[in-house]
PARONU-267518 format. One line per 5 residues: number of its first residue (from 1); their letters; for each residue x, y, z of C-alpha. Coordinates in nm, 2 decimals, padded with zeros to 4 digits. Each point is the difference from the previous one (the first is absolute). Example, Ala and Ser with C-alpha at 12.3 -4.5 7.8 and 13.67 -1.06 7.14 Angstrom:
2
1	AS	01.23:-00.45:00.78 | 00.14:00.34:-00.07
This chain:
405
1	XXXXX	-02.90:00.34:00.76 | 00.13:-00.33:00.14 | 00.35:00.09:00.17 | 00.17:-00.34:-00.23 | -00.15:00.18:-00.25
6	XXXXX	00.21:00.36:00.07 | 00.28:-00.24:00.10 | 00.00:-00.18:-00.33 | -00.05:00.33:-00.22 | 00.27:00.19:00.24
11	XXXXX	00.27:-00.27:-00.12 | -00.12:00.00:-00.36 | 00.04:00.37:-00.04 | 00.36:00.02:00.22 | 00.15:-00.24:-00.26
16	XXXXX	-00.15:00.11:-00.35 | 00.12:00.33:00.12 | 00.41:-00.17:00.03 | -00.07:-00.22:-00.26 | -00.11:00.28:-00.30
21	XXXXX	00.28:00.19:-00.01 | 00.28:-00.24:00.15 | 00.04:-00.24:-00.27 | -00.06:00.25:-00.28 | 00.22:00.28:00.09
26	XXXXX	00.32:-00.15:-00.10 | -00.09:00.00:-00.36 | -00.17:00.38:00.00 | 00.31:00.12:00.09 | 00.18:-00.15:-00.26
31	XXXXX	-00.24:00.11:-00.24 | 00.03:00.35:00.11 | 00.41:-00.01:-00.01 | 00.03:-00.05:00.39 | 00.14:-00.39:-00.03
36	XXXXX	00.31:00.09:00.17 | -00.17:00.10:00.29 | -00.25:-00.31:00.03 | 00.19:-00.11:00.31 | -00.08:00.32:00.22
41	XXXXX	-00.39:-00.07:-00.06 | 00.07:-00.31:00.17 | 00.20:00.08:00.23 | -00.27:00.28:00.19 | -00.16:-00.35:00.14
46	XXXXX	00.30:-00.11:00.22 | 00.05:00.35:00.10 | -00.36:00.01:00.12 | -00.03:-00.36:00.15 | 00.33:00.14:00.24
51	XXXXX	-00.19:00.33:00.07 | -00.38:-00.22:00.10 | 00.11:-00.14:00.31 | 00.06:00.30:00.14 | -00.27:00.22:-00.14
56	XXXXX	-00.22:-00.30:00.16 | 00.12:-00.09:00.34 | 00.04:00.39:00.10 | -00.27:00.19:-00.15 | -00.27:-00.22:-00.21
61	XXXXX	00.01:-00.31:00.30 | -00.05:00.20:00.28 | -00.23:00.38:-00.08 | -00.24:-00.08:-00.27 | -00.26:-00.26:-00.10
66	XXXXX	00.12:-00.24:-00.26 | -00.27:00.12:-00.30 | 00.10:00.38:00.04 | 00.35:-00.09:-00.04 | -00.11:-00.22:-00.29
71	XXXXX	-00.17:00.24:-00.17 | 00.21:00.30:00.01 | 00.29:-00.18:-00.09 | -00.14:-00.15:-00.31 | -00.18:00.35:-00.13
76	XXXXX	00.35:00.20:00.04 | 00.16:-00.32:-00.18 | -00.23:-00.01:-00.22 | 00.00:00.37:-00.11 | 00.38:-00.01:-00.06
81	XXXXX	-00.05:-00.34:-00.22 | -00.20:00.16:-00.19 | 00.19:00.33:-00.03 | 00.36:-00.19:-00.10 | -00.11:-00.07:-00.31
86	XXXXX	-00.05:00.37:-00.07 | 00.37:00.08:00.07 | 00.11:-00.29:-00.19 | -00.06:00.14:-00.35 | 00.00:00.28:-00.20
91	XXXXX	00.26:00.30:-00.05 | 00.05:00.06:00.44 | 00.02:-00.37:00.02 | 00.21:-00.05:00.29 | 00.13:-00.41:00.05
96	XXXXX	00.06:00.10:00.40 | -00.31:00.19:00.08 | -00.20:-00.33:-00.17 | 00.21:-00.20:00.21 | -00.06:00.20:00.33
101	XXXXX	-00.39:-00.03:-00.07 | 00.06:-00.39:-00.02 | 00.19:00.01:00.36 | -00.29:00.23:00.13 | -00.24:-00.27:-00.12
106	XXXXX	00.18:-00.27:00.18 | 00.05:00.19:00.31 | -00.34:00.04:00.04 | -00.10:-00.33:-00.15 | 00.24:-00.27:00.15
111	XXXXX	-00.15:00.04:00.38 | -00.34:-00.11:-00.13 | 00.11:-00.33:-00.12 | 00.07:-00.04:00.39 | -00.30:00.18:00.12
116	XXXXX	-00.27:-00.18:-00.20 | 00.09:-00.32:00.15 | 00.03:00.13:00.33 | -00.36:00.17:-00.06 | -00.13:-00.33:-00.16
121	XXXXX	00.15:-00.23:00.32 | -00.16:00.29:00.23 | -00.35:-00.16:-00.12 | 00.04:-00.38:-00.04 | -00.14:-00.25:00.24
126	XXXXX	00.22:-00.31:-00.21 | 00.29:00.17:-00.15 | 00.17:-00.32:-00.12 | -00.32:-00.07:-00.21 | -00.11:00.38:-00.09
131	XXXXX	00.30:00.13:-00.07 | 00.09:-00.20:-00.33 | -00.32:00.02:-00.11 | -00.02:00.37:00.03 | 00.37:00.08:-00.10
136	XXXXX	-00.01:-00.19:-00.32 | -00.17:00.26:-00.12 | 00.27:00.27:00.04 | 00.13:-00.27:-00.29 | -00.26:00.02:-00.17
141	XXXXX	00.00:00.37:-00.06 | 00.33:-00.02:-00.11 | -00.07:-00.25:-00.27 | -00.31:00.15:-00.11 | 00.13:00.36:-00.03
146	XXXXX	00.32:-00.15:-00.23 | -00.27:-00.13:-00.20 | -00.14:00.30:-00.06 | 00.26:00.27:-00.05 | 00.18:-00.30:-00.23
151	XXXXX	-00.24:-00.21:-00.19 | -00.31:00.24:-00.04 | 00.17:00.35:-00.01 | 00.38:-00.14:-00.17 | 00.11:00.24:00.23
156	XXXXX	00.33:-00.14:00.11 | 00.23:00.33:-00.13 | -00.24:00.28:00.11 | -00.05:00.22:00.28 | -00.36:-00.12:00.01
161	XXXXX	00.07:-00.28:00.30 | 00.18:00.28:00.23 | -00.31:00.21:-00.04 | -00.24:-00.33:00.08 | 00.23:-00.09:00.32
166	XXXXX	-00.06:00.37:00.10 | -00.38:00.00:-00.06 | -00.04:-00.37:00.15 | 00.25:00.18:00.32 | -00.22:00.24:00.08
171	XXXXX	-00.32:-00.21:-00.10 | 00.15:-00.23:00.31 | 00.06:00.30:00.21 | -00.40:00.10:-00.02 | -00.07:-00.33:00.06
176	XXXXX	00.23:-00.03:00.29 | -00.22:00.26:00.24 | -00.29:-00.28:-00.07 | 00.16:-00.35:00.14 | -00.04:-00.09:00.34
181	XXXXX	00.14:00.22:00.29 | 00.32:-00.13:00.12 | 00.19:00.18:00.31 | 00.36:00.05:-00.03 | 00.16:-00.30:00.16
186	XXXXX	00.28:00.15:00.20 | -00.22:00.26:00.16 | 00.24:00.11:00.30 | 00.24:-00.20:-00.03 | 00.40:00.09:-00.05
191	XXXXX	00.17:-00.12:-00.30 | 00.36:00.05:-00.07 | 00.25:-00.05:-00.31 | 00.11:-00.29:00.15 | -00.32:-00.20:-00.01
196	XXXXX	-00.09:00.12:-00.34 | 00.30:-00.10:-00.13 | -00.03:-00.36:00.18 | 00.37:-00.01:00.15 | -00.17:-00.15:00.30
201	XXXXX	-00.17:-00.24:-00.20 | 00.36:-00.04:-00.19 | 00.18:-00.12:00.36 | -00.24:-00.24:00.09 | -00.05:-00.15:-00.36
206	XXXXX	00.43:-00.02:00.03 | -00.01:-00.39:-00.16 | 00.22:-00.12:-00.30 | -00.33:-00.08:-00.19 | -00.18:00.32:00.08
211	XXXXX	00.37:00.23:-00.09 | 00.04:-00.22:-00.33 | -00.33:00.04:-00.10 | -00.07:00.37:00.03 | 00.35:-00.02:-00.18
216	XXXXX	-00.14:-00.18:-00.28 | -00.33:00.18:00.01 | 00.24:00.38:00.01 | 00.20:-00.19:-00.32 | -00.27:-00.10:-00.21
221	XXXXX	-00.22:00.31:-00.03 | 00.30:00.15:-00.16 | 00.00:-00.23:-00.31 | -00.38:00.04:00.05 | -00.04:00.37:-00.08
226	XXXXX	00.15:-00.08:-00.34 | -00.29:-00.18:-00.06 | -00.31:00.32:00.11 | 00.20:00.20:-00.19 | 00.10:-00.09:-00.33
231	XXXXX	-00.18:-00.32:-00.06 | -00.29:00.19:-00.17 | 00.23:00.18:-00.20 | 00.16:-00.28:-00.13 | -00.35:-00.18:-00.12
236	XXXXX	-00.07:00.35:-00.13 | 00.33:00.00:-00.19 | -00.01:-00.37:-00.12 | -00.36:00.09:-00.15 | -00.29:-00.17:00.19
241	XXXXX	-00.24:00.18:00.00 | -00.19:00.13:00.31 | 00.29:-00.03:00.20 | -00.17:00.08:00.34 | -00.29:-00.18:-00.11
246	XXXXX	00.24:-00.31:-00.02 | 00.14:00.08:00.32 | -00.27:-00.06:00.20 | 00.00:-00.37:-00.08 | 00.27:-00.02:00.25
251	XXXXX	-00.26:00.19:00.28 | -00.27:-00.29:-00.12 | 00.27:-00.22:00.06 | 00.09:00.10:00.37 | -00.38:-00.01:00.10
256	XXXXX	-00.02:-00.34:-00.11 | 00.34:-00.12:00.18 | -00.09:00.20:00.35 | -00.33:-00.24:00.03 | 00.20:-00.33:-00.07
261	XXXXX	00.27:00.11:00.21 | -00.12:-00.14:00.34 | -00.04:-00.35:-00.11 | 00.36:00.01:-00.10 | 00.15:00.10:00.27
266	XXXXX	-00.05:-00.31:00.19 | 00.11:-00.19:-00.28 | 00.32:00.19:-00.08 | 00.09:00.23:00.34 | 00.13:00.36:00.00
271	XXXXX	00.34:-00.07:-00.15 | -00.11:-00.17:-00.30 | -00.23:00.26:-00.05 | 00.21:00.30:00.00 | 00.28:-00.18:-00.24
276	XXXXX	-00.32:-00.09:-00.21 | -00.08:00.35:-00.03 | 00.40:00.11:-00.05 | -00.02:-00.28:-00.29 | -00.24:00.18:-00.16
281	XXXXX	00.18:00.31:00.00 | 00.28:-00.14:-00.20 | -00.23:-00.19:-00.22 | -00.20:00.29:-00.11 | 00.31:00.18:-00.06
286	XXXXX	00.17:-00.25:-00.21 | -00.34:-00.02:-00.21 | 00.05:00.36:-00.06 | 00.36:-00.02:-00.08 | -00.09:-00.32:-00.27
291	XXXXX	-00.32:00.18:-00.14 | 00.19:00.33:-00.06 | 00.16:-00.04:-00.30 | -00.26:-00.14:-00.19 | -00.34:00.11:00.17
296	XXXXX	-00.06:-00.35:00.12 | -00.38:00.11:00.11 | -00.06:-00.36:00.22 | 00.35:00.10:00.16 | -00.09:00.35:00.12
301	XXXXX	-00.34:-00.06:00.07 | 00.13:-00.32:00.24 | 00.21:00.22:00.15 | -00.28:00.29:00.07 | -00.25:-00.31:00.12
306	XXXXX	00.28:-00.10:00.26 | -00.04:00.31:00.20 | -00.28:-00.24:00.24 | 00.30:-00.26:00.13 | 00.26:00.32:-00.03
311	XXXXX	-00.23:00.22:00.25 | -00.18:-00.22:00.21 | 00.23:-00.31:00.06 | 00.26:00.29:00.13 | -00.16:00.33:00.11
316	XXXXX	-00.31:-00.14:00.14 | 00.20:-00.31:00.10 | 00.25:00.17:00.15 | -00.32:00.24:00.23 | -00.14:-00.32:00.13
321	XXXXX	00.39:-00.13:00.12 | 00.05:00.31:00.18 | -00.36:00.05:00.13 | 00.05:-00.38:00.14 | 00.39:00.08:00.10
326	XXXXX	-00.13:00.33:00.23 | -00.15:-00.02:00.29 | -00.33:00.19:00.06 | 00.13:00.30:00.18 | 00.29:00.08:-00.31
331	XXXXX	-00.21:-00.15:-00.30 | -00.09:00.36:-00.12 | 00.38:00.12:00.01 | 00.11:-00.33:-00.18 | -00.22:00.05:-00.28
336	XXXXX	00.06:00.35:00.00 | 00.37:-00.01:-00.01 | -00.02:-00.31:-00.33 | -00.18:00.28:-00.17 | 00.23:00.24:00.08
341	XXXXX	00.31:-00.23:-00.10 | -00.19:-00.11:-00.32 | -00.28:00.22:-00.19 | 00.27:00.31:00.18 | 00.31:00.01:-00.01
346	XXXXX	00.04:-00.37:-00.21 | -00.19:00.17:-00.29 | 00.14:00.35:00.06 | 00.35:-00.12:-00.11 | -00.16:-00.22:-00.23
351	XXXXX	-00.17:00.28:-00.20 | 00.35:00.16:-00.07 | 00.13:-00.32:-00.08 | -00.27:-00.07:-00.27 | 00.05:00.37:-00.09
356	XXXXX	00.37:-00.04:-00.04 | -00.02:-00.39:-00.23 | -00.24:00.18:-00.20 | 00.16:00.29:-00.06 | 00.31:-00.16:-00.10
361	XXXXX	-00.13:-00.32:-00.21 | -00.30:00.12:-00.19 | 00.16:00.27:-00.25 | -00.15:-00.14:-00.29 | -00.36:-00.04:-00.17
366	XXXXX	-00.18:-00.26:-00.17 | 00.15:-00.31:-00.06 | 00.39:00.11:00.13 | -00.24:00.10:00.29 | -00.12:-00.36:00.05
371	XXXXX	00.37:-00.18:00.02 | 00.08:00.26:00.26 | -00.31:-00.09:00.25 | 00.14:-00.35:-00.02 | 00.34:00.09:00.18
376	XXXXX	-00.25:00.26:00.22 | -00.21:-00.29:00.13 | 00.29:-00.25:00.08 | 00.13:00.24:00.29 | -00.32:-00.02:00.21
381	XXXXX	00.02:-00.36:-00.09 | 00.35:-00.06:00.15 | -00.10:00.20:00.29 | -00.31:-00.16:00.11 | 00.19:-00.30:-00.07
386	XXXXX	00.34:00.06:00.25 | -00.30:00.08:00.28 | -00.17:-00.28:-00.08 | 00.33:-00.23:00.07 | 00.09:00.22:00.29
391	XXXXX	-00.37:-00.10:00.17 | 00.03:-00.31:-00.10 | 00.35:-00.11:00.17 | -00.09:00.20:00.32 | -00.38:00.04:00.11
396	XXXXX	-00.15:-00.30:00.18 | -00.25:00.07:00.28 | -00.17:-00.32:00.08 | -00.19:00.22:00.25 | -00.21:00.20:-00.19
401	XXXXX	-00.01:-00.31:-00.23 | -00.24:-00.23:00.26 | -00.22:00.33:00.06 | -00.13:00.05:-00.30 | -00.07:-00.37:-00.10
């Protein structure tokens, strides 16, 4: 089989897998009476994103070849996806155990969202052209699995999704030992915490507009995990149907704004981008907080298909600033250390903040349910809005600005 081919099906599967249960699991556990623990389930991905560095640059980087890794990691993640469900219900059904399985599925699972793009790199001649092409598929998986577990199975508040992530996990793991060979790429070579954690990169990256940014970027994901984890629940509760089905608009969105992106930044420059993408934020969560009350189905639905400017005009924004703020020899740690500051610890406080609004502003149902999300939505709105004046008064590199015209 062509080797864009296995690339292409590699980051199809490695995304449907994320994408089945990630979006869906928030209302299971409601339905099953484990709402007020919704947070931890989305919380186990910040804890893991802190834990992949390491597991990476000290074992999986420099001893074994980058498709064993892959597809052990993905059958043993797989097998406890598929097993949560089990320990979820019933008369032994135990809310920590359920959640322990999740953690073990991320543990294993976030290092392969690193190691399929190093593996897919590892076998490109033109990565600037090859890699969109081949990564927009990881998209793709996402969408089409939400598709499926939502609008053909109505499947939103079932265990069934868990039990396809696991299947589709280890599905990817059998499938792994079959892509192209790819040695480890540290093979022999000394890393320490300090790299991994990029405090070298950190001292030479010491600029105002490099600290406020990474500030901002810290800031925003907390604000941001309000959104992965109850924005599902709240189209469940307001009574759309398919609610993860929905949801996937706003992945259809984000492939459509990543290929317009680069013409845009020479019209508009990095700033303008990332306070673009911050708008968006605030937008999408005062649509939710004004479509609450009432189910205003354009309102929510707007706010769901903003999630293209929301992700890519910031997140992928903000990869290409650093990438062309780094030098060659500390790229690696730079981007390391954003996801470490964001998708970690940025989301790990934001789960328990999520966890702790939701907790203590949705106590009702139905319609007394629906006046409550409103005053729920407007704190992530007033959030994302203070960071967005905070970046706006105090980031300016003109720099990075001419390099990526």
């Amino acid at each position: 089989m062509n080797v864009q081919i296995r690339l292409s099906i590699m980051m199809f599967l490695q995304y449907a897998i994320w994408g089945a249960w990630y979006v869906t699991v928030g209302n299971y556990m409601g339905a099953i009476g484990m709402s007020h623990v919704i947070h931890w389930a989305y919380t186990v991905s910040p804890i893991a994103a802190i834990v992949s560095p390491f597991f990476l640059g000290m074992v999986a980087d420099r001893y074994f070849s980058t498709e064993k890794v892959l597809g052990v990691l993905h059958i043993v993640g797989g097998l406890a996806m598929f097993l949560a469900p089990f320990v979820a219900e019933g008369e032994n059904a135990s809310a920590t155990i359920f959640i322990l399985l999740l953690l073990l599925n991320m543990l294993c699972y976030m290092p392969t969202v690193a190691l399929t793009n190093s593996l897919a790199f590892h076998h490109m001649t033109n990565q600037e052209k090859q890699f969109p092409v081949i990564r927009v598929f990881g998209t793709i998986g996402w969408i089409v699995v939400g598709i499926f577990v939502s609008k053909v199975l109505g499947a939103d508040e079932t265990a069934i999704p868990l039990k396809i992530a696991g299947v589709l996990g280890v599905l990817m793991g059998f499938f792994s030992f079959v892509l192209p060979h790819t040695p480890p790429s540290n093979k022999g070579e000394k890393v320490t915490a300090r790299q991994i954690l990029g405090i070298d990169a950190l001292k030479q990256l010491n600029t105002k507009p490099f600290i406020v940014f990474i500030i901002s970027a810290f800031l925003i994901c907390i604000p941001l995990s309000v959104y992965y984890a109850y924005a599902p629940v709240f189209v469940n509760g307001s009574g759309i149907e398919n609610p993860a089905f929905k949801m996937s608009f706003g992945q259809m969105s984000e492939a459509f704004f990543i290929l317009i992106m680069p013409l845009l930044f020479s019209y508009i420059g990095i700033k303008k981008m990332l306070l673009t993408g911050m708008a968006a934020w605030v937008l999408r969560y005062v649509l939710f907080a004004l479509g609450a009350p009432d189910t205003i189905v354009w309102m929510i639905l707007s706010g769901i298909i903003l999630h293209g400017i929301c992700y890519d005009f910031f997140f992928v924004a903000g990869f290409i600033y650093v990438d062309k703020k780094a030098t060659n020899e500390i790229r690696g740690q730079a981007q390391g250390f954003v996801v470490l500051a964001t998708y970690g610890l940025g989301m790990l406080i934001g789960s328990q903040v999520a966890g702790y609004l939701f907790n203590g502003m949705i106590t009702a149902t139905g319609k007394e349910a629906l006046a409550q999300w409103q005053n729920f939505w407007w704190v992530p709105a007033i959030l994302v809005a203070v960071v967005l004046v905070f970046f706006a008064i105090f980031f300016n590199d003109k720099e990075v600005d001419k390099k990526v015209v």
